[in-house]
VOMARVEX-151704 format. One record per residue (C-alpha): residue in one letter; x, y, z. Coordinates in nm, 2 decimals, always signed. Layout:
! VOMARVEX-151704
<node><residuo>A</residuo><xx>X</xx><yy>Y</yy><zz>Z</zz></node>
...
//
This chain:
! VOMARVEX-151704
<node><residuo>X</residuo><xx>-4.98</xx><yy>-0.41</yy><zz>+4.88</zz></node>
<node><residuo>X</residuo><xx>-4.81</xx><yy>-0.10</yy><zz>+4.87</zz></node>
<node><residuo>X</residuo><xx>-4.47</xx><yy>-0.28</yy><zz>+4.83</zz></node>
<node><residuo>X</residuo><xx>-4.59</xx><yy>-0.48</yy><zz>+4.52</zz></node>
<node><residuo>X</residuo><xx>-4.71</xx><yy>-0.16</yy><zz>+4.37</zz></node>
<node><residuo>X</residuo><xx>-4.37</xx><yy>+0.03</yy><zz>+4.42</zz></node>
<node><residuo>X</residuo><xx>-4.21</xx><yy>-0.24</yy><zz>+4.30</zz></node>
<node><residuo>X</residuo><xx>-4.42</xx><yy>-0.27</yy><zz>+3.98</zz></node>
<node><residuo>X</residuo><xx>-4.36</xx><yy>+0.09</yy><zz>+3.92</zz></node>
<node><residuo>X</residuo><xx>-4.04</xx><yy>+0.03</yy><zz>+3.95</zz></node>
<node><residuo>X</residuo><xx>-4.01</xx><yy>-0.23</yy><zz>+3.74</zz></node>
<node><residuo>X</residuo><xx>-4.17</xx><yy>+0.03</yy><zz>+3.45</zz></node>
<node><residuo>X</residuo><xx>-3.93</xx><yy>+0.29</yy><zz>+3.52</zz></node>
<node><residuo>X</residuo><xx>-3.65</xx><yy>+0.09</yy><zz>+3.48</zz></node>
<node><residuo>X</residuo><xx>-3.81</xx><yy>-0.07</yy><zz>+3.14</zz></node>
<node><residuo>X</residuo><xx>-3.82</xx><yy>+0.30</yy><zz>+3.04</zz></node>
<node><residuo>X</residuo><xx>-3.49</xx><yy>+0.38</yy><zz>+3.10</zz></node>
<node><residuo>X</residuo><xx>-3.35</xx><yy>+0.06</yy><zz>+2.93</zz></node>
<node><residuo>X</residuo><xx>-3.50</xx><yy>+0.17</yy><zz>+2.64</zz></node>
<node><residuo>X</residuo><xx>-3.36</xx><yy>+0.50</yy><zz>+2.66</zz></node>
<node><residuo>X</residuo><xx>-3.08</xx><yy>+0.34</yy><zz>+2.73</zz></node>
<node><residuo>X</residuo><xx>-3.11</xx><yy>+0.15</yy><zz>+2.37</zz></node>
<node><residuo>X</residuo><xx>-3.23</xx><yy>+0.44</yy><zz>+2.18</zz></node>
<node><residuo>X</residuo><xx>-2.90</xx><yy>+0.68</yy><zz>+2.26</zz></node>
<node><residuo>X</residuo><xx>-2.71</xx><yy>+0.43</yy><zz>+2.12</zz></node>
<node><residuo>X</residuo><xx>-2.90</xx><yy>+0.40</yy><zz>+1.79</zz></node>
<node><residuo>X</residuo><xx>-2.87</xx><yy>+0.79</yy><zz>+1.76</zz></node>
<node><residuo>X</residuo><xx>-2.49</xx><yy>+0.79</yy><zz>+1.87</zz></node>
<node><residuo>X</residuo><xx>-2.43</xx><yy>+0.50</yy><zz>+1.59</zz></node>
<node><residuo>X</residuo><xx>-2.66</xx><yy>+0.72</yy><zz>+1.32</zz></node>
<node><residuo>X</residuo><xx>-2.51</xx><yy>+1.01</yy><zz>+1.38</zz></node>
<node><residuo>X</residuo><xx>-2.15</xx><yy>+0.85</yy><zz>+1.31</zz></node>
<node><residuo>X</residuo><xx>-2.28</xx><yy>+0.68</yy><zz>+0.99</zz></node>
<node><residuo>X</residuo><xx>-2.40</xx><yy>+0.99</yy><zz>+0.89</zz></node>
<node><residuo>X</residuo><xx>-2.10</xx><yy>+1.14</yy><zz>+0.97</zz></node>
<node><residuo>X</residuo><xx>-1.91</xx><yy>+0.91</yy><zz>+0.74</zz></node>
<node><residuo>X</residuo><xx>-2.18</xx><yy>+0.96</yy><zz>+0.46</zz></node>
<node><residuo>X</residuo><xx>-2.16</xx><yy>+1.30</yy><zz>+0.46</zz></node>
<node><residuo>X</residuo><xx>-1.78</xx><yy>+1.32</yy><zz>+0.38</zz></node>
<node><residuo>X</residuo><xx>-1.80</xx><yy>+1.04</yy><zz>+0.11</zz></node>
<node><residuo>X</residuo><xx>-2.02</xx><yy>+1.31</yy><zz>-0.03</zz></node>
<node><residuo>X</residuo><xx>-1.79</xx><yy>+1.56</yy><zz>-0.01</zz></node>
<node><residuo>X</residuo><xx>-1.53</xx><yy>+1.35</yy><zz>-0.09</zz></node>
<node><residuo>X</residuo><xx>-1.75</xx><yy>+1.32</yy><zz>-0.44</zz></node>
<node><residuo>X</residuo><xx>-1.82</xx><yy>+1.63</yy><zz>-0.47</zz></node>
<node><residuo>X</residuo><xx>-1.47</xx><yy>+1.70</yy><zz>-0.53</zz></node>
<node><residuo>X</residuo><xx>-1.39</xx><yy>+1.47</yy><zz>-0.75</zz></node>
<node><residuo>X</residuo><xx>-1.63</xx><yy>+1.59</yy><zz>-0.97</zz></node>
<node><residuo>X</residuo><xx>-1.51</xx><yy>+1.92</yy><zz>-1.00</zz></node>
<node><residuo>X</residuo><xx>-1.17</xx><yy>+1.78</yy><zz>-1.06</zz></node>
<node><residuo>X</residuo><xx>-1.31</xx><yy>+1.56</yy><zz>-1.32</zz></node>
<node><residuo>X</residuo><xx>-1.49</xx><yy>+1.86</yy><zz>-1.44</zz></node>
<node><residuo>X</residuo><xx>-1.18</xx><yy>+2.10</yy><zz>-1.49</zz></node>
<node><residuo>X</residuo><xx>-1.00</xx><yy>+1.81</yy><zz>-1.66</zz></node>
<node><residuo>X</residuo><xx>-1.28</xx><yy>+1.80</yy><zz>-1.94</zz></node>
<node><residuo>X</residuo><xx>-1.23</xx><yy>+2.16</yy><zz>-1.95</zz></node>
<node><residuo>X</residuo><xx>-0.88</xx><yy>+2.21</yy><zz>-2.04</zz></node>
<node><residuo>X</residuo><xx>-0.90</xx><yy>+1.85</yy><zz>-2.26</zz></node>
<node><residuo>X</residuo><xx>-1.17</xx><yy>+2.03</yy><zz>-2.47</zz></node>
<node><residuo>X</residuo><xx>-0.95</xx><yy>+2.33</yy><zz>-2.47</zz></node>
<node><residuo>X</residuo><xx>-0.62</xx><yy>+2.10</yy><zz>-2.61</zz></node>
<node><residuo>X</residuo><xx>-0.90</xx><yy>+1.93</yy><zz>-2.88</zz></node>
<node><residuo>X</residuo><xx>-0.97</xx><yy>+2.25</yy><zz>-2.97</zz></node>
<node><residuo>X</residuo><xx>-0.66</xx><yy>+2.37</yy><zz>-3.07</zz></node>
<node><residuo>X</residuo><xx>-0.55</xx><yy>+2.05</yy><zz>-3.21</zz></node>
<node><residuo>X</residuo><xx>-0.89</xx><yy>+2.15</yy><zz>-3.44</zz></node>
<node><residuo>X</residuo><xx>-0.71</xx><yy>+2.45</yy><zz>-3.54</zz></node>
<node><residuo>X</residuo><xx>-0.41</xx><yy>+2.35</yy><zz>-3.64</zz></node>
<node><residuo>X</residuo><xx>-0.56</xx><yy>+2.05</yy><zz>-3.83</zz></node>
<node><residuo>X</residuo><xx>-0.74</xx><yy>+2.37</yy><zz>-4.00</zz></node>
<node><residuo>X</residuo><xx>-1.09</xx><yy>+2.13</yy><zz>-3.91</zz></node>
<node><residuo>X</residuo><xx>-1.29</xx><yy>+2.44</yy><zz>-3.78</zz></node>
<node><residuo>X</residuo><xx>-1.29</xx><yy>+2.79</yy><zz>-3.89</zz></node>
<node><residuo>X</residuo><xx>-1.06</xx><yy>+3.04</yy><zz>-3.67</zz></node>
//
């Protein structure tokens, strides 16, 4: 009787630690997605600040294309 009961608990622990087992993997395979996801947003991030300084001096160049065109006041 005591056997079957060891052997059921057994059984339980091993269920647990299969499912621990399971659920390091799922963190080790989020925590490389989010990795990966957090540089693509990085990655962004700095395109659009290149894009941004881009604008910048293409407004700057429109601007004094303007001036020359005598279009705007100086």
């Amino acid at each position: 009787m005591a056997e079957a009961n060891l052997e059921l608990v057994m059984q339980m622990v091993q269920k647990v630690l299969d499912g621990q087992r399971e659920i390091r993997e799922d963190i080790r395979e989020i925590k490389s997605r989010l990795g990966r996801l957090e540089t693509d947003v990085a990655q962004v991030h700095v395109y659009l600040a290149e894009q941004s300084t881009r604008l910048d001096r293409f407004s700057e160049r429109f601007e004094r294309v303007e001036r020359r065109l005598e279009l705007i006041e100086t």
